[in-house]
C-alpha positions in Angstrom: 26.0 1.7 15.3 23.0 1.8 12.9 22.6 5.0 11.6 19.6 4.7 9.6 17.4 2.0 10.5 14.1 0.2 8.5 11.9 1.0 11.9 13.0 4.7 12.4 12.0 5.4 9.2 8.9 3.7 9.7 8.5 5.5 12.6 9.2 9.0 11.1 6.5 8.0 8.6 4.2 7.2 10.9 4.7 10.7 12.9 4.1 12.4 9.5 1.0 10.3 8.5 -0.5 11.3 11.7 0.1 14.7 11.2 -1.3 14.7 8.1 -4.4 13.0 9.3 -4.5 15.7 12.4 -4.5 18.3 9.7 -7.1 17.4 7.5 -9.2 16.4 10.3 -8.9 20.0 11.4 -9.7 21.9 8.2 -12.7 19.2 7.9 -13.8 20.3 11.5 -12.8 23.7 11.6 -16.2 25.9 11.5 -18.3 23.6 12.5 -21.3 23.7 14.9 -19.4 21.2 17.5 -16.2 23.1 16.7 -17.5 26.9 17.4 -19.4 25.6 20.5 -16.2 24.4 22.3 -14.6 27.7 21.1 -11.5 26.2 19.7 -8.8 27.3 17.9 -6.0 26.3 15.8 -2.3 27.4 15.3 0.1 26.5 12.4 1.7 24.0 14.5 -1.3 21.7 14.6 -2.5 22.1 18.2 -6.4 22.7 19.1 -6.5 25.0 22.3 -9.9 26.6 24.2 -10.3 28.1 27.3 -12.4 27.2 30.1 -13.7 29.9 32.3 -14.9 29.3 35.6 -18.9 29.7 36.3 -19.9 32.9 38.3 -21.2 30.2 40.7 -18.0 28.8 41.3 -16.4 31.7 42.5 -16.2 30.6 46.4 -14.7 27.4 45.7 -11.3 26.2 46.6 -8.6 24.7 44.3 -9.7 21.2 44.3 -13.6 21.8 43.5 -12.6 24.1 40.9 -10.5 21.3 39.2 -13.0 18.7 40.0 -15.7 21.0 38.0 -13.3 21.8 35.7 -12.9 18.2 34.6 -16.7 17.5 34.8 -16.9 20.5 32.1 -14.2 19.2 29.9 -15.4 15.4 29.7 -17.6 16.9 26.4 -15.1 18.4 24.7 -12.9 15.2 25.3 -15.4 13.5 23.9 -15.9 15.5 20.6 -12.3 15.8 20.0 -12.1 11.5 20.4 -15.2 11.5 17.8 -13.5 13.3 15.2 -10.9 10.5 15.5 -8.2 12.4 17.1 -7.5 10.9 20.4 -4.8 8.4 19.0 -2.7 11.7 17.7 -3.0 14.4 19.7 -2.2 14.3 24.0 -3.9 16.9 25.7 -2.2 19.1 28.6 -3.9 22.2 31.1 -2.8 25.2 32.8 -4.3 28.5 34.7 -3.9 31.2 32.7 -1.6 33.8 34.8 -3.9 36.2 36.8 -7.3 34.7 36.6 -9.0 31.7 37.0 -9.4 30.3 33.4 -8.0 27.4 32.0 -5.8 27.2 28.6 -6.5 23.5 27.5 -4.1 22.2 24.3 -4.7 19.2 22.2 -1.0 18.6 20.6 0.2 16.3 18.1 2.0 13.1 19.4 5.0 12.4 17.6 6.8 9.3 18.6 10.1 9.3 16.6 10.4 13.3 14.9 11.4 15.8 17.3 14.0 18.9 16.0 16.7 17.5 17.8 16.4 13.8 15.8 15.6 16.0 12.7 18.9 17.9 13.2 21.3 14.9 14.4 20.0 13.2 10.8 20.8 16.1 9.1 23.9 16.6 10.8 24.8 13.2 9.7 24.0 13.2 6.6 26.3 16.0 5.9 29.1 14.2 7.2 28.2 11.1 4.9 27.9 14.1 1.6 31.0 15.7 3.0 33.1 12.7 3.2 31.9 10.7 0.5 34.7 11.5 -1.8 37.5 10.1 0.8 35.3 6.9 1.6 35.1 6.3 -1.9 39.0 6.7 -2.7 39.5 4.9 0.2 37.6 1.5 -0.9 39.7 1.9 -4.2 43.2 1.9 -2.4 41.4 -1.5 -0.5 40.2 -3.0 -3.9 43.7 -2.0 -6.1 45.5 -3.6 -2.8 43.4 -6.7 -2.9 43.8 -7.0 -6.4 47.5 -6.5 -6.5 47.9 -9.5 -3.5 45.7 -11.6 -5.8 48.0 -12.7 -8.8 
C-alpha cells in the first residue's frame, strides 16, 4: 500500500488553493453592491448562505410552483456567484427553513481530496511512522551488519 502518494498531495494542494481563492474572493466581494443586494453572508468555514423568502403573491401556491418560482428567483444569484469566479469551488445545496416557507441556500467549498477523516488517518499515520522510527531504523542495521557479515 502507498501511503503517501505524488497525486494526493497534489490533490490536497489543489483543495487548499481553492480555498484560498474562495477566500479572497469573498473578502474582495464582501460589501459590495451585488453582494448586499442578494443578502449574503459568510461564516468562518467559507460558505456564502442567503435566504429566499417567498412573495406575498405566492402564498396560495402549492409545493411544486413554489419551487419552480423559487428557482426562477435564484438563477440571478447563481449567476453573480459564477461571475465572481466561484462556480468551479463552491457546490450549492437548499432547504426550508423549519416552520416557514423560506429558503436557506449555501454555497460550500468543494474539496476533492481534504476531508477530517483523511486529515486524521494522515496524521494518525504519521505518528506511527515518528513513533516507530527508532525500531525501523535499528532494524535495517541488524539487516545491513547481517549482510555485511555473510559478505567476506
Amino acid at each position: 500500500m502507498k501511503l503517501f502518494r505524488f497525486r494526493n498531495l497534489r490533490n490536497f494542494l489543489t483543495d487548499v488553493k481553492n480555498y484560498v481563492i474562495l477566500r479572497n474572493v469573498i473578502r474582495k466581494n464582501k460589501g459590495t453592491a451585488d453582494w448586499e443586494r442578494f443578502n449574503l453572508r459568510t461564516d468562518w468555514v467559507g460558505r456564502i448562505y442567503t435566504v429566499f423568502n417567498p412573495n406575498p403573491a405566492d402564498a396560495g401556491d402549492d409545493k411544486q410552483m413554489l419551487d419552480i418560482k423559487l428557482g426562477e428567483r435564484m438563477i440571478p444569484c447563481h449567476k453573480y456567484v459564477d461571475g465572481i469566479g466561484l462556480s468551479e469551488v463552491v457546490g450549492v445545496s437548499g432547504e426550508k427553513i423549519p416552520d416557514t416557507d423560506s429558503y436557506l441556500i449555501v454555497y460550500y467549498p468543494i474539496f476533492k481530496y481534504l476531508s477530517v477523516w483523511k486529515a486524521v488517518l494522515n496524521s494518525f499515520y504519521i505518528i506511527l511512522i515518528l513513533i516507530f522510527r527508532s525500531e525501523i531504523v535499528s532494524a535495517a542495521n541488524w539487516v545491513i551488519t547481517q549482510i555485511t557479515s555473510i559478505i567476506p
